[in-house]
VOPAKE-802405 format. One record per residue (C-alpha): residue in one letter; x, y, z. Coordinates in steps of 0.5 Angstrom, whole numbers, padded with zeros to 4 digits, always signed. Example, Ala and Ser with C-alpha at 12.3 -4.5 7.8 and 13.67 -1.06 7.14 Angstrom:
BEGIN
a+0025-0009+0016s+0027-0002+0014
END
This chain:
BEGIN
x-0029+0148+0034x-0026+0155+0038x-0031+0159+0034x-0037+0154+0035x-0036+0154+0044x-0036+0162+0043x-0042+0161+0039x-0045+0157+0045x-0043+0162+0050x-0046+0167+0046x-0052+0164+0044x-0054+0164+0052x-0054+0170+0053x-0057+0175+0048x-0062+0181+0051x-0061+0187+0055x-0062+0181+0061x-0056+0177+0059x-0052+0185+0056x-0052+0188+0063x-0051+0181+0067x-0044+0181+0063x-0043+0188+0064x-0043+0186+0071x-0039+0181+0072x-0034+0184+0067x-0035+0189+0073x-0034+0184+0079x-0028+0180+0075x-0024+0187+0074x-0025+0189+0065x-0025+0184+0060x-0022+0178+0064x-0027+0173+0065x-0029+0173+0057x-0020+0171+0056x-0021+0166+0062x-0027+0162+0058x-0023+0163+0051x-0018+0159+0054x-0022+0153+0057x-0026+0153+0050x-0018+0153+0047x-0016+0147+0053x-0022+0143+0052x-0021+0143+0044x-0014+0143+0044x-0016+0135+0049x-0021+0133+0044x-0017+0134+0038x-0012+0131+0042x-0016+0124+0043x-0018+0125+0036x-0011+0126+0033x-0008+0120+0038x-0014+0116+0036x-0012+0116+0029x-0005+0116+0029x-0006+0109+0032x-0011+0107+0027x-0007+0110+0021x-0001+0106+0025x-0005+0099+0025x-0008+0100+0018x-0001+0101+0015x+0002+0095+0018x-0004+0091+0016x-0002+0093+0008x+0005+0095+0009x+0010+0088+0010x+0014+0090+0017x+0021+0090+0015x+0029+0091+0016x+0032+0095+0012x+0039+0095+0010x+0044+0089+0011x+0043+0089+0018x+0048+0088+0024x+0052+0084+0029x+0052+0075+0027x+0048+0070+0028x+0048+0062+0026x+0041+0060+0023x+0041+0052+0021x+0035+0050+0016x+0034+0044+0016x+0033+0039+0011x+0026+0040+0007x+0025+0046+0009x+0020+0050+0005x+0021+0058+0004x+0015+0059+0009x+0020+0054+0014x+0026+0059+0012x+0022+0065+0014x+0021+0062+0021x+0027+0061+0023x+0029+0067+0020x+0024+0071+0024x+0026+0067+0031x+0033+0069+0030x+0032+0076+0029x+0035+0076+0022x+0028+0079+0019x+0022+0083+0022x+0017+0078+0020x+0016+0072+0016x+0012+0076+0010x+0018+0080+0009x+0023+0074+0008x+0017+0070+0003x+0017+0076-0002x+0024+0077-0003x+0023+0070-0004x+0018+0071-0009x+0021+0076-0013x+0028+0073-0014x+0028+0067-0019x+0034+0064-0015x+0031+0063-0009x+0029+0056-0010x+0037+0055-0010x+0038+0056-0003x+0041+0050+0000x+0039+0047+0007x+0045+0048+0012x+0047+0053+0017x+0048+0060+0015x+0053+0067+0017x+0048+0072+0018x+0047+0078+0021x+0042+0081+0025x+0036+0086+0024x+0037+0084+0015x+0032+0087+0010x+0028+0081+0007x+0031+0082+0001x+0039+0083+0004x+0036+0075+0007x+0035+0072+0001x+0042+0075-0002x+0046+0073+0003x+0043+0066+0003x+0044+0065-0005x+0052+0066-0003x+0056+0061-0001x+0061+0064+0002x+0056+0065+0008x+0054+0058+0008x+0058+0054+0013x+0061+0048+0011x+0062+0042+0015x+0059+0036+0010x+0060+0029+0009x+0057+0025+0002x+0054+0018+0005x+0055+0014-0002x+0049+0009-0003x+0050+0002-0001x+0054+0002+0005x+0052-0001+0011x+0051+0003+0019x+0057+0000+0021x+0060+0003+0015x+0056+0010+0015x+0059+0011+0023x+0066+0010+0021x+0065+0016+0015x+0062+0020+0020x+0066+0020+0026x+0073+0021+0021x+0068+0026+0020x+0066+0030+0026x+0071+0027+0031x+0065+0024+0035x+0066+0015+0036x+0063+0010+0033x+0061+0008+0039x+0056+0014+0040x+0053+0013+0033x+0052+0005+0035x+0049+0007+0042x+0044+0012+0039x+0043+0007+0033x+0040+0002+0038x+0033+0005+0038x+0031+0007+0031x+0024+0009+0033x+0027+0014+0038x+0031+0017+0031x+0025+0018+0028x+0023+0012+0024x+0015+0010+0025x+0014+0004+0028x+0010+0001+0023x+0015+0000+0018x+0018-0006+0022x+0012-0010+0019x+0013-0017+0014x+0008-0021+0012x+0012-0026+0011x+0011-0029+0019x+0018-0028+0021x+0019-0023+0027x+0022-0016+0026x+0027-0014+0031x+0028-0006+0029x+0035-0004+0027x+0036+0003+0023x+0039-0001+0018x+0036+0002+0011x+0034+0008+0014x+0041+0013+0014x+0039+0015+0007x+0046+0016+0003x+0046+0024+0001x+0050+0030+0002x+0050+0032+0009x+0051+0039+0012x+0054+0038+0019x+0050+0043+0024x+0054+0046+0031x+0054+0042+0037x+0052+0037+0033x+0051+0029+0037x+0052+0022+0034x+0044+0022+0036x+0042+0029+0031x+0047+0027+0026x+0042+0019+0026x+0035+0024+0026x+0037+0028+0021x+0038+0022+0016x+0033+0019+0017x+0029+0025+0016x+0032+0025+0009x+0029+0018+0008x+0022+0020+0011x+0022+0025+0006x+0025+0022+0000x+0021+0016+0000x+0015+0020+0002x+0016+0024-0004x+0017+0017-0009x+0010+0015-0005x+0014+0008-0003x+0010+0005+0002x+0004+0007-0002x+0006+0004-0008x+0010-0002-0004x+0003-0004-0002x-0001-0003-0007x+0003-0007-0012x+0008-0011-0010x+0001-0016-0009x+0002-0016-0002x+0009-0016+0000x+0010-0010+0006x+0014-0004+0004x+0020-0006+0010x+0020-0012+0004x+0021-0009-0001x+0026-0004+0003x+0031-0010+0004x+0030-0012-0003x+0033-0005-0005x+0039-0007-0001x+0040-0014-0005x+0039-0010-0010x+0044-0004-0009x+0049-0009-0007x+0048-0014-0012x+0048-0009-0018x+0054-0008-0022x+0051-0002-0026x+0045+0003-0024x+0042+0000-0031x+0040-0007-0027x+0038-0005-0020x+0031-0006-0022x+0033-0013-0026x+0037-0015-0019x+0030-0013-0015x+0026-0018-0020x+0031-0023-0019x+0030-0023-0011x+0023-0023-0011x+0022-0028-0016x+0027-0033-0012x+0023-0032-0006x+0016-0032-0008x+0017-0034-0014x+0019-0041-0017x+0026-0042-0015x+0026-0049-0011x+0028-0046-0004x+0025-0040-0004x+0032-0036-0002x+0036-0031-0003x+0042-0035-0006x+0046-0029-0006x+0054-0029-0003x+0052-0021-0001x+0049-0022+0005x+0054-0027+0007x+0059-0022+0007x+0054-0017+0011x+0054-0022+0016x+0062-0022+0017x+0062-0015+0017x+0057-0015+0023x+0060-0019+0027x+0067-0016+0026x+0070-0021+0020x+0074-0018+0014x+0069-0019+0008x+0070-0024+0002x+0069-0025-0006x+0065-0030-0007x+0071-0034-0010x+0075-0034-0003x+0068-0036+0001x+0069-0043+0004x+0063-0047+0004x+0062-0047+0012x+0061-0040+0011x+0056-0040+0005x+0052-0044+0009x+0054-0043+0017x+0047-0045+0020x+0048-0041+0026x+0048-0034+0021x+0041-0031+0021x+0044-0029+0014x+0045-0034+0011x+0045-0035+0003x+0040-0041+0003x+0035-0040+0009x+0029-0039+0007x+0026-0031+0005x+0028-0026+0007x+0034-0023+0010x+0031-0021+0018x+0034-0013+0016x+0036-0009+0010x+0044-0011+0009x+0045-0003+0007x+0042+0003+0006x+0040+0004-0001x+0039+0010-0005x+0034+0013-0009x+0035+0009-0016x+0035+0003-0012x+0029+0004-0008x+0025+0005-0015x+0028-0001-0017x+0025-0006-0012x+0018-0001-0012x+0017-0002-0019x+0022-0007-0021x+0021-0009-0030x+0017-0015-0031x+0021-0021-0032x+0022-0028-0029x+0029-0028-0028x+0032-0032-0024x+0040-0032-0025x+0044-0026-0027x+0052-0025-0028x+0056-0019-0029x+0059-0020-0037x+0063-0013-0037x+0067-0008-0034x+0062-0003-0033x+0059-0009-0029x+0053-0010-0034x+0049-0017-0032x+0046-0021-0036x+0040-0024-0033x+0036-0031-0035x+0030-0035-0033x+0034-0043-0033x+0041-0045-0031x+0042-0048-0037x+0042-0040-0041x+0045-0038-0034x+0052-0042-0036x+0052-0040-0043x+0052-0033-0039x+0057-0035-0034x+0062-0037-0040x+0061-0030-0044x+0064-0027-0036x+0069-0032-0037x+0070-0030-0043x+0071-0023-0042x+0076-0024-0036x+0070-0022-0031x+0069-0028-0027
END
């Protein structure tokens, strides 16, 4: 480019004319320095441009390889951090939570580490030790190893009730009963869509969280309130019957009966059943007193009797130490007799028993009694087949 501006210069001043006027100037300025003084503007001029030049590719070089070059850490990285991935959580919602930590670069960088390590679909959700600044590679890595899992977890077993679900958690956490019961008041500010609390049945629904703490395995976070602990059950059950397509299936199943419905069925269910294998039989039995053929269209179950005990804060009962004035207590909204359905769920079902009641097995059943240790039932359409089972339970030592 130095020799095209000479070439410039030169150009100009070809002929005799243009030999003596640099002969003079040469004069005027003293020898050879004017020609020195114009190589060096032509060196600064290029030197500028090639400048702008080299400046302009750099950054277009820098933007082009940050486009097809994954940004990210390298190494283990430094320092600590505390990272909580939630319930549900998909790699890409890992990825984020990561990156606003500042654990990984970006999330691309954490999402294809992930791709490339066939344990990755092991990460758990819970909180996690991480280090600042980590390779997305060292990331997944050190989220597969337990020992950078904190563990604060308490397991919720299937069937217990609210009231129940508050004292595990609380022994747990150290947080009072009475902060669970205060932020189980409004479940729909936990996070439980209002349209759930809808029957078809006629009767008023008044909301409770009540079936909706879904019994798992909880990972505590930090810092955690009596409020998140409830928001974060429910999420699970959000997900876990969105997953089972329950409402959906409810609705179009179950001829007209509404998902909240089959949800206290799952609970009867839950409570009732002896043995995983009957849940679905139990569910069957309760739809089919209540809307079926049975002479008072009620329950007739002793379970939620002793629900109704707890509630108001009475040690519960077998069904053989219930006086007559407490199976049939007028004033008891739970009531074994009233006609249909109990006004809430009596526990939180798990999974099993929620499948029962979505999908329960065609018969029409109307009694069932356990007939042996591993609390199997046997289940029948008459009274009469129902008392040859009653004798086989006695027989057995069960009743």
């Amino acid at each position: 480019m130095i020799d095209d501006l000479d070439l410039g210069f030169d150009e100009q001043e070809r002929g005799e004319k243009g030999k003596h006027r640099r002969s003079a100037m040469r004069k005027r300025n003293g020898g050879s320095g004017g020609g020195r003084g114009r190589t060096v503007l032509a060196l600064l001029l290029a030197l500028v441009l090639l400048g702008g030049i080299g400046g302009g590719a750099f950054y277009g070089f820098d933007r082009v390889q940050n486009y097809f070059v994954t940004p990210d850490y390298d190494g283990s990285g430094t320092g600590e951090v505390t990272v909580e991935i939630k319930q549900g959580a998909l790699i890409a919602d890992m990825a984020d939570a990561l990156v606003a930590a500042g654990v990984v670069k970006s999330a691309k960088a954490f999402v294809e580490a992930a791709e490339a390590n066939s344990r990755s679909k092991n990460i758990q959700p819970g909180t996690y030790k991480l280090r600042k600044q980590m390779s997305g590679e060292s990331a997944v890595a050190a989220m597969l190893d337990l020992k950078n899992k904190i563990v604060n977890g308490v397991t919720i077993p299937e069937g217990r009730t609210a009231k129940n679900v508050y004292k595990l958690l609380s022994a747990e956490t150290k947080i009072p009963v009475k902060e669970f019961e205060t932020a189980a008041k409004d479940p729909i500010a936990l996070g439980v869509p209002d349209w759930w609390f809808k029957r078809t049945d006629g009767k008023k629904v008044k909301p409770s969280i009540e079936g909706f703490l879904y019994p798992d395995t909880y990972e505590i976070p930090p810092k955690a309130t009596a409020e998140t602990i409830l928001k974060l059950m429910v999420e699970n059950f959000l997900s876990v019957t969105g997953e089972m397509k329950f409402a959906d299936r409810v609705q179009k199943e179950r001829g007209g009966i509404s998902p909240y419905e089959a949800l206290i069925v799952a609970s009867l269910a839950q409570a009732e059943a002896g043995n995983k294998d009957d849940l679905g039989k139990v569910a069957r039995v309760a739809y089919n007193r209540v809307f079926g053929e049975f002479p008072c269209n009620c329950l007739e179950m002793d379970v939620t009797v002793n629900y109704y005990l707890e509630s108001i804060g009475k040690p519960t009962k077998r069904s053989g130490d219930m006086t007559t004035a407490e199976l049939d207590d007028p004033k008891n909204p739970y009531n074994r007799k009233l006609r249909g359905l109990v006004p809430t769920p009596i526990n939180n079902p798990g999974k099993q028993a929620m499948e029962g009641a979505m999908d329960p097995p065609p018969g029409k059943w109307l009694f069932f009694v356990a007939i042996d240790k591993a609390g199997h039932s046997a289940f029948a359409e008459t009274f009469a087949e129902h008392e040859k089972n009653m004798a086989k339970a006695k027989e057995a030592g069960i009743i």
